[in-house]
TORPA-4810 file (N, C-alpha, C, O; in nm, 3 decimals):
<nodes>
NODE_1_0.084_-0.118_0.000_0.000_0.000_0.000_0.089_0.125_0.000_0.165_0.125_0.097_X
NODE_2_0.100_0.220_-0.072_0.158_0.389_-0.095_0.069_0.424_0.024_-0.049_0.416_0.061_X
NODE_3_0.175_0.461_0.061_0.161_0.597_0.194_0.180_0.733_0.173_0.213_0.786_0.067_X
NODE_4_0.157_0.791_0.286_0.231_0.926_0.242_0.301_0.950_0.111_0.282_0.950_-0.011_X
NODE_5_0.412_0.973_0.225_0.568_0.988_0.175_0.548_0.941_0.040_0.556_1.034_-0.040_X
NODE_6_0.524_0.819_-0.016_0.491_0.761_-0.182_0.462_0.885_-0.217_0.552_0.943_-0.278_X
NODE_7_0.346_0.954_-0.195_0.250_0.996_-0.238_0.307_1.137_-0.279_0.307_1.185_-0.392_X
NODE_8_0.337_1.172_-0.208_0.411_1.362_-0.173_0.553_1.316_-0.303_0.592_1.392_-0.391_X
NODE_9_0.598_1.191_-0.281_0.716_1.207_-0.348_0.659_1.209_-0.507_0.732_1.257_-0.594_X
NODE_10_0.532_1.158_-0.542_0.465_1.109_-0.683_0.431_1.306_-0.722_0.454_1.357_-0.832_X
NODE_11_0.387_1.365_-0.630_0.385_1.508_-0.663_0.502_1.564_-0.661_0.498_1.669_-0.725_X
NODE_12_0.598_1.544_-0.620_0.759_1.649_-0.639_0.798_1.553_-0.784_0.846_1.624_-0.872_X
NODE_13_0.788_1.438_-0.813_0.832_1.404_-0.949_0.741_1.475_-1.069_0.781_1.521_-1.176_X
NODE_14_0.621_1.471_-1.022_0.551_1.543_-1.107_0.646_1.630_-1.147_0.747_1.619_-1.217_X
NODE_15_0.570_1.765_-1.058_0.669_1.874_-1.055_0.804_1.886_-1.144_0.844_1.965_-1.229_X
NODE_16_0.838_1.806_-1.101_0.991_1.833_-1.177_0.985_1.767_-1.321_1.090_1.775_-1.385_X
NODE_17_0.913_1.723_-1.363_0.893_1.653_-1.503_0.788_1.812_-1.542_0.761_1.834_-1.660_X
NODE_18_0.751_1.882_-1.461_0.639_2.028_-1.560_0.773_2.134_-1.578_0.787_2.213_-1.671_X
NODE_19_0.868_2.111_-1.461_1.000_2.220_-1.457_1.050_2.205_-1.639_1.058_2.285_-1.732_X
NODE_20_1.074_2.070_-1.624_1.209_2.076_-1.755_1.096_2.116_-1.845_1.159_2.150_-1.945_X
NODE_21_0.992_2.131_-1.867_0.969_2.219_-2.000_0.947_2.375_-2.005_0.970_2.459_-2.092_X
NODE_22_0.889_2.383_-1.865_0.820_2.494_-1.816_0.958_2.636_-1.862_0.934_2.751_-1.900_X
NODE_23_1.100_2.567_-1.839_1.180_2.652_-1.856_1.196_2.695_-1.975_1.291_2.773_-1.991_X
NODE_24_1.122_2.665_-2.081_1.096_2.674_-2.207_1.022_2.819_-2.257_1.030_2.880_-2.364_X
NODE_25_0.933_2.850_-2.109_0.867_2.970_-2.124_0.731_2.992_-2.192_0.692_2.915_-2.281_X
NODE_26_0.662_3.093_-2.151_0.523_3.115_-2.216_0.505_3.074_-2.333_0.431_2.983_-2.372_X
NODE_27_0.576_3.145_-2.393_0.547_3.118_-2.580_0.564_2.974_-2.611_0.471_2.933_-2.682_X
NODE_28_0.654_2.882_-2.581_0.645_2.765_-2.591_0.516_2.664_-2.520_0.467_2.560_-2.565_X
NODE_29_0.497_2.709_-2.445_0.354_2.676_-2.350_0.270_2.704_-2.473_0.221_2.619_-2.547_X
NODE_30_0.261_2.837_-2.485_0.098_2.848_-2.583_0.158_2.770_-2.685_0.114_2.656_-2.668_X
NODE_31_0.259_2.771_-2.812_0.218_2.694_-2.937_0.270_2.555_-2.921_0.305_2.498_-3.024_X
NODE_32_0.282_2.489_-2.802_0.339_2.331_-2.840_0.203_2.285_-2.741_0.173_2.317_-2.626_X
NODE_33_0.135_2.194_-2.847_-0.004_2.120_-2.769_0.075_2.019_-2.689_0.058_2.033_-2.568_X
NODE_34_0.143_1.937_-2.719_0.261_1.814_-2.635_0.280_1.937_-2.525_0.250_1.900_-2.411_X
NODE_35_0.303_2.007_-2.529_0.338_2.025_-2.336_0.272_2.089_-2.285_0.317_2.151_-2.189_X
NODE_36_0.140_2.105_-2.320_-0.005_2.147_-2.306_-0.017_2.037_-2.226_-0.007_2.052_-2.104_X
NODE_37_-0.033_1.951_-2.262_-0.067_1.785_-2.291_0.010_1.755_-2.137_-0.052_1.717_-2.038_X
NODE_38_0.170_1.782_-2.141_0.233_1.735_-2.076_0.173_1.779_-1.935_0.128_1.699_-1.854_X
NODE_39_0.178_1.930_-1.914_0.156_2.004_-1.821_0.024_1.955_-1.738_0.004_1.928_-1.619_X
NODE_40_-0.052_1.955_-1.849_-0.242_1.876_-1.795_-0.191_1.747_-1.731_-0.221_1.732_-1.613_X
NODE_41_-0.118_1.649_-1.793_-0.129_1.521_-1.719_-0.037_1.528_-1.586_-0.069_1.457_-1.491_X
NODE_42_0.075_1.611_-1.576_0.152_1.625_-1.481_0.058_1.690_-1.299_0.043_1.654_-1.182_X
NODE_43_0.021_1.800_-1.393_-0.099_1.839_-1.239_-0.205_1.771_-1.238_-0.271_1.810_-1.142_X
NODE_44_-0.285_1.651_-1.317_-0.407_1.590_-1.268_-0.278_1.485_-1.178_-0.333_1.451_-1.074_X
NODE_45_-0.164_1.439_-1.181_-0.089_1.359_-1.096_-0.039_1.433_-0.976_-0.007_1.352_-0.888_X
NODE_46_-0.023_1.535_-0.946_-0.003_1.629_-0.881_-0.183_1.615_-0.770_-0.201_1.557_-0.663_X
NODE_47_-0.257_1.674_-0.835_-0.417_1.660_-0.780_-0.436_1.536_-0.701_-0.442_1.534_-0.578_X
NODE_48_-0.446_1.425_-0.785_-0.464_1.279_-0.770_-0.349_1.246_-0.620_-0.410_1.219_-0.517_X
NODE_49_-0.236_1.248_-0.613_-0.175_1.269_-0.507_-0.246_1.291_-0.400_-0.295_1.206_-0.325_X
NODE_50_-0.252_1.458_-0.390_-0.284_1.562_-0.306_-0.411_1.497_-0.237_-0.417_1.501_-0.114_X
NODE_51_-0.509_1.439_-0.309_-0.638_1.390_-0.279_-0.650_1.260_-0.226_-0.748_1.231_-0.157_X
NODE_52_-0.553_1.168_-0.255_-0.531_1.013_-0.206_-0.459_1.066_-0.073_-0.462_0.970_0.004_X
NODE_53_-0.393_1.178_-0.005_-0.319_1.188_0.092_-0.433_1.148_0.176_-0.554_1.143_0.153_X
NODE_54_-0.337_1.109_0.318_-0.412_1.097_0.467_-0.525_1.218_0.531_-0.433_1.250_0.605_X
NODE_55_-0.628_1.305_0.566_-0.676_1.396_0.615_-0.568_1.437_0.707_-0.544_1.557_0.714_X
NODE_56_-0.504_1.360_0.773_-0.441_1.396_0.895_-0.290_1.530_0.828_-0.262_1.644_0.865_X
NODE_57_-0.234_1.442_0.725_-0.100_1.531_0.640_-0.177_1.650_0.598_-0.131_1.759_0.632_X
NODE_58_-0.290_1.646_0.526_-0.360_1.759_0.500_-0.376_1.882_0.585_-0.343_1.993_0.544_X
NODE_59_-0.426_1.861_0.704_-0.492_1.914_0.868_-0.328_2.001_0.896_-0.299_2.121_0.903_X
NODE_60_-0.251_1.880_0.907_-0.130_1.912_0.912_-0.054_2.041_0.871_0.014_2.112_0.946_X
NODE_61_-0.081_2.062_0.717_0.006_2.191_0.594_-0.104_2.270_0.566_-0.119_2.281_0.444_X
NODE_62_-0.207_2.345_0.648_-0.289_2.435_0.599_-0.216_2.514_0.518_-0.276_2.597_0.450_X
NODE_63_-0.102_2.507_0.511_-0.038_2.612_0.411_-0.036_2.627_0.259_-0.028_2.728_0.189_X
NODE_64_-0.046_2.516_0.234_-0.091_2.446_0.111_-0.205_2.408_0.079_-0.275_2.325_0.137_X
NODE_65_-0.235_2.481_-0.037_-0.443_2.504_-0.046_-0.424_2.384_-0.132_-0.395_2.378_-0.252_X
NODE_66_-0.451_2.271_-0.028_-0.552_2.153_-0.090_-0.636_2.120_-0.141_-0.645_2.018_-0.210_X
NODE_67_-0.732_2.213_-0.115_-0.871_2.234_-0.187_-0.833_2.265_-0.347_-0.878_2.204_-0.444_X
NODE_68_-0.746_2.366_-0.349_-0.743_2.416_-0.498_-0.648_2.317_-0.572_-0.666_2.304_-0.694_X
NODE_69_-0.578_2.266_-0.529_-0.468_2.145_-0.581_-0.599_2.072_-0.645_-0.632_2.081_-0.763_X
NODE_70_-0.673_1.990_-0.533_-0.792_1.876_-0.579_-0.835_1.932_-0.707_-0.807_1.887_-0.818_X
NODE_71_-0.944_2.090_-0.668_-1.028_2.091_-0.759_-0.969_2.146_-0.888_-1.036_2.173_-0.988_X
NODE_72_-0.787_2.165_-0.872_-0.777_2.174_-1.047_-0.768_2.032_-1.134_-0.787_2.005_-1.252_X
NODE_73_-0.727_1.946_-1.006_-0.746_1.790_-1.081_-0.857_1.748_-1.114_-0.866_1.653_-1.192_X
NODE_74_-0.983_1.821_-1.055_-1.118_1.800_-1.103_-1.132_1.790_-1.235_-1.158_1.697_-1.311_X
NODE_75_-1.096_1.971_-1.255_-1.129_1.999_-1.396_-1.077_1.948_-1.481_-1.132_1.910_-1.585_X
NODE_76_-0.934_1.936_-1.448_-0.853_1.884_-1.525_-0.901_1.708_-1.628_-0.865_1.653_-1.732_X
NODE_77_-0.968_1.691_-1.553_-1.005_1.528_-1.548_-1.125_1.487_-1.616_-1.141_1.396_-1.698_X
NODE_78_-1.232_1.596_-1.553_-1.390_1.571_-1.598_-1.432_1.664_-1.695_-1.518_1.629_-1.777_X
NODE_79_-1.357_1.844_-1.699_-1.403_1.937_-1.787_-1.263_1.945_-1.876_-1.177_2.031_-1.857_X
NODE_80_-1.258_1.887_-1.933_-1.138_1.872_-2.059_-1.176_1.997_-2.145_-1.090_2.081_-2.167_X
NODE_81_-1.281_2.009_-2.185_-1.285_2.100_-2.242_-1.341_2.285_-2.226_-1.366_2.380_-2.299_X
NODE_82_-1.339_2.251_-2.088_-1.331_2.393_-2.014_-1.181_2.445_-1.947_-1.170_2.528_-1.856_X
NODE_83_-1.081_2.381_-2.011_-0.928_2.414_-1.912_-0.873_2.554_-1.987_-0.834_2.581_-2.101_X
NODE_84_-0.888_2.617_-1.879_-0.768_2.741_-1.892_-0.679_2.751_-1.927_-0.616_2.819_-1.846_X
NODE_85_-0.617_2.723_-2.013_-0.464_2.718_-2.028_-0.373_2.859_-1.943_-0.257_2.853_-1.903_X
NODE_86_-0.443_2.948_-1.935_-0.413_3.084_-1.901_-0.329_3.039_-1.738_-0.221_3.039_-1.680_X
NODE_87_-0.470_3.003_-1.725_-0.504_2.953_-1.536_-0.340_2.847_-1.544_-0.242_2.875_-1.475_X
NODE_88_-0.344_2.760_-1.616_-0.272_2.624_-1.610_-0.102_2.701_-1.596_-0.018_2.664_-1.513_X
NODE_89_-0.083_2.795_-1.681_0.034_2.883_-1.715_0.123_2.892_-1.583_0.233_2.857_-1.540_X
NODE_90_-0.073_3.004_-1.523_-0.020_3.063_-1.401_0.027_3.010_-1.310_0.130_3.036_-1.247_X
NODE_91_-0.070_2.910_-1.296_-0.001_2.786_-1.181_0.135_2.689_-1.207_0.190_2.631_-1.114_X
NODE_92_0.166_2.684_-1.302_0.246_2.650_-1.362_0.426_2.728_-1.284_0.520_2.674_-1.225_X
NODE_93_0.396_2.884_-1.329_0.508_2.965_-1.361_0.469_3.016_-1.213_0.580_2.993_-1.164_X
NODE_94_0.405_3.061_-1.118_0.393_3.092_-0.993_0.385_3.037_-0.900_0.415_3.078_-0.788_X
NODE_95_0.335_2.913_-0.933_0.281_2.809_-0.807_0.334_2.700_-0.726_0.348_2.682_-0.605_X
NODE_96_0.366_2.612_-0.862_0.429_2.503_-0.833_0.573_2.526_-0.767_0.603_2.444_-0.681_X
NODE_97_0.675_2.635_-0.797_0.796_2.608_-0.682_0.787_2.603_-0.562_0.863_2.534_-0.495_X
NODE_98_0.627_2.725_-0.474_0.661_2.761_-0.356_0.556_2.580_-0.316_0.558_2.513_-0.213_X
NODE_99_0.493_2.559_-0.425_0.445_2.399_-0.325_0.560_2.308_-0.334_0.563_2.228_-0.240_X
NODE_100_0.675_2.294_-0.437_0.751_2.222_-0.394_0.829_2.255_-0.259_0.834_2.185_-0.157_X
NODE_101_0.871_2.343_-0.277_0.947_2.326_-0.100_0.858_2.312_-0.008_0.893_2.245_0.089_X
NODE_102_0.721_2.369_-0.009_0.672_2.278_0.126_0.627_2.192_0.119_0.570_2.162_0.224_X
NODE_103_0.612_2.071_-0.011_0.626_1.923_-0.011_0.773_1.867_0.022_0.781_1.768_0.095_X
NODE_104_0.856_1.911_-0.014_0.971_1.879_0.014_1.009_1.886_0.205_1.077_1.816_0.280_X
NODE_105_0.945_1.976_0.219_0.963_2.039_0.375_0.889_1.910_0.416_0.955_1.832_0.484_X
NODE_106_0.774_1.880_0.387_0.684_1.795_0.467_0.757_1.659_0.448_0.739_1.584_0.544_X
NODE_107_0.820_1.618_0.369_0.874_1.485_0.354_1.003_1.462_0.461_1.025_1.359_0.524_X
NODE_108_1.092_1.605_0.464_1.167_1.576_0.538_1.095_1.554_0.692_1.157_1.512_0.789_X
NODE_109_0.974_1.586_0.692_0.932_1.599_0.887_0.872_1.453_0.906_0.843_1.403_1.015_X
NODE_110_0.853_1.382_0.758_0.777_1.243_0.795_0.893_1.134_0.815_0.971_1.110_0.722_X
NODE_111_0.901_1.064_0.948_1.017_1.035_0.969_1.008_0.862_0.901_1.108_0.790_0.902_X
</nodes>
């Protein structure tokens, strides 16, 4: 059975598989559908994570809006054809570093 720790570590790989393109920059974001593609499947694994975690790890990192992690894996998943790419960008180029270090933070406290 994946625990935690599995779990947090399945979102920092994410993560770092959206980095190596992400450094590619906006313009590459908007005209390459493949890392459109990439980016979408990377945060519904990111979501999917976040949502299989324990309540208790959750309760734990109020710092980290869980809620919004889940419900972009929602959309991501069920409204395929309502996705933001705009939204996806943002979270993308703003978001995802400051949740990696406090996934990273939380892994180091799970002993």
């Amino acid at each position: 059975m994946r625990n935690d720790r599995d779990k947090l570590h399945d979102m920092l790989e994410a993560i770092e598989r959206i980095e190596r393109y992400a450094s590619q920059g906006k313009t590459a974001f908007e005209q390459n559908e493949l890392i459109q593609t990439w980016f979408t499947q990377n945060l519904q694994i990111i979501g999917e994570a976040a949502r299989s975690l324990s309540l208790e790890i959750r309760e734990q990192h109020p710092e980290i809006p869980w809620p919004k992690i889940i419900g972009m894996r929602n959309i991501l998943t069920h409204n395929y054809f309502e996705i933001d790419f705009d939204i996806v960008w943002v979270v993308v180029d703003q978001e995802l570093t400051p949740l990696k270090q406090n996934i990273e933070t939380i892994v180091r406290s799970i002993p």
